[in-house]
N, C-alpha and C positions, 0 to 999 in steps of 0.2 A: 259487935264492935261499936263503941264510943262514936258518934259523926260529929260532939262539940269543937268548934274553929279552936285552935293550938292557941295559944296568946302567951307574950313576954310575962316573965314573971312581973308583979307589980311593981312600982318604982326601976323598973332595969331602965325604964328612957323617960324620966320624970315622972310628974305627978300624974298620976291617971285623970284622963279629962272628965268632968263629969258634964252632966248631959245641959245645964244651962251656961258651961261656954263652948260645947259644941252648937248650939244655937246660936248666942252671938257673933261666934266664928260664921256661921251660914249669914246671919243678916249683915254683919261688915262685908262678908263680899257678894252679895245681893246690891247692897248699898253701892259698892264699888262698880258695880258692874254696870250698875241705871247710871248713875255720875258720867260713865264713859259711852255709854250710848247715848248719854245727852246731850256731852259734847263733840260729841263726832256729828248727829244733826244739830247743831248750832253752827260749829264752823260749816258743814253744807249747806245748811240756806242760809247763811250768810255769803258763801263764795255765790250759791245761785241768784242772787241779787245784786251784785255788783253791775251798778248800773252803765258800766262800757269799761270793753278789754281791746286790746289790743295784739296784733302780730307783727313782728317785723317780718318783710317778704325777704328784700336784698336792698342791696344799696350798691353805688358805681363810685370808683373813687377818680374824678374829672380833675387829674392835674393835681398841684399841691394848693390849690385855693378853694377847693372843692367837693362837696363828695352828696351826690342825690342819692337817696332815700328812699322807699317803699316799700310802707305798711299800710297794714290791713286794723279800720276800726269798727267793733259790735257794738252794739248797745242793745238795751231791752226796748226803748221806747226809742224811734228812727227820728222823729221831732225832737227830739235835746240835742242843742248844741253842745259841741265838744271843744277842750283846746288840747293840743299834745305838743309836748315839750320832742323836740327831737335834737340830738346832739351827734355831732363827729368827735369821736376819740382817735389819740394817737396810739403809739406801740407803746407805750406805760399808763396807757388808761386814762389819762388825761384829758379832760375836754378842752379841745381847741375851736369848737363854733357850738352853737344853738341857736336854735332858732325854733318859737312859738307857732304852731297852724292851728290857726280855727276851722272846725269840721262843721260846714251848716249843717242842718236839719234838711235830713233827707227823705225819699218815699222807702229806701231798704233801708234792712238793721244794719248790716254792714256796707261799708265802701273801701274802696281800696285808694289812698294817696300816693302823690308822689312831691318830692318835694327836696330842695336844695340848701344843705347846709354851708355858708361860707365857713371857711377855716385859716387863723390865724400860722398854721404851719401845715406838713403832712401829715393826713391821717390814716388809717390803715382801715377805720368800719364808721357807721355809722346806723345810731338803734333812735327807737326811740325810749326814751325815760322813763315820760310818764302822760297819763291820757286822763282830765278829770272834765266831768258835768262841768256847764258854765252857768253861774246865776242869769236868771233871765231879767 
């Protein structure tokens, strides 16, 4: 008995490939493949570098002129100054207070704040924005 593999008649599903674009077919996606592992560790150490993140813990909403705040700020080096933007939002997202805190340099990488935002009306949460290095 015959063991040769069965195969389509020629042309029934196009042009039979011949053997130097089944090799270029292998190196596009060899090619594709390093491209996407490259950029998978580019955005990881770039996320492992980010020189301070932050958490929101919770926040208390004190009245309608009011609402304290507490989060949590990392950094990679505890000696950099930080400033974090923190704001109260209303029930349509709206910012109704901010307010700036400066995070001295500390002896830990993280500290946990606490901190008061006034507000122009009622608000329903309060996060913080954003957390960036301060020029020294």
């Amino acid at each position: 008995m015959d063991q040769t593999p069965l195969r389509p008649p020629p042309g029934r599903y196009g042009p039979v490939p011949d053997e130097r674009r089944r090799r270029a077919g292998r190196t596009a996606l060899w090619a594709l493949g390093v491209l996407g592992v490259a950029g998978a560790l580019w955005i990881g150490f770039g996320a492992a570098r980010t020189p301070v993140t932050w958490t929101d813990v919770g926040f208390t909403i004190d009245g309608a002129d009011q609402v304290e705040v507490v989060f949590e700020v990392a950094r990679i080096d505890p000696s950099v100054p930080v400033r974090c933007t923190v704001q109260a939002l209303n029930q349509q997202y709206a910012q109704v207070g901010v307010v700036e805190v400066d995070v001295a340099a500390a002896s830990s990488t993280a500290v946990r704040l606490r901190t008061v935002v006034r507000t122009s009306e009622q608000a329903v949460t309060g996060i913080v924005d954003t957390c960036e290095v301060v020029d020294r």
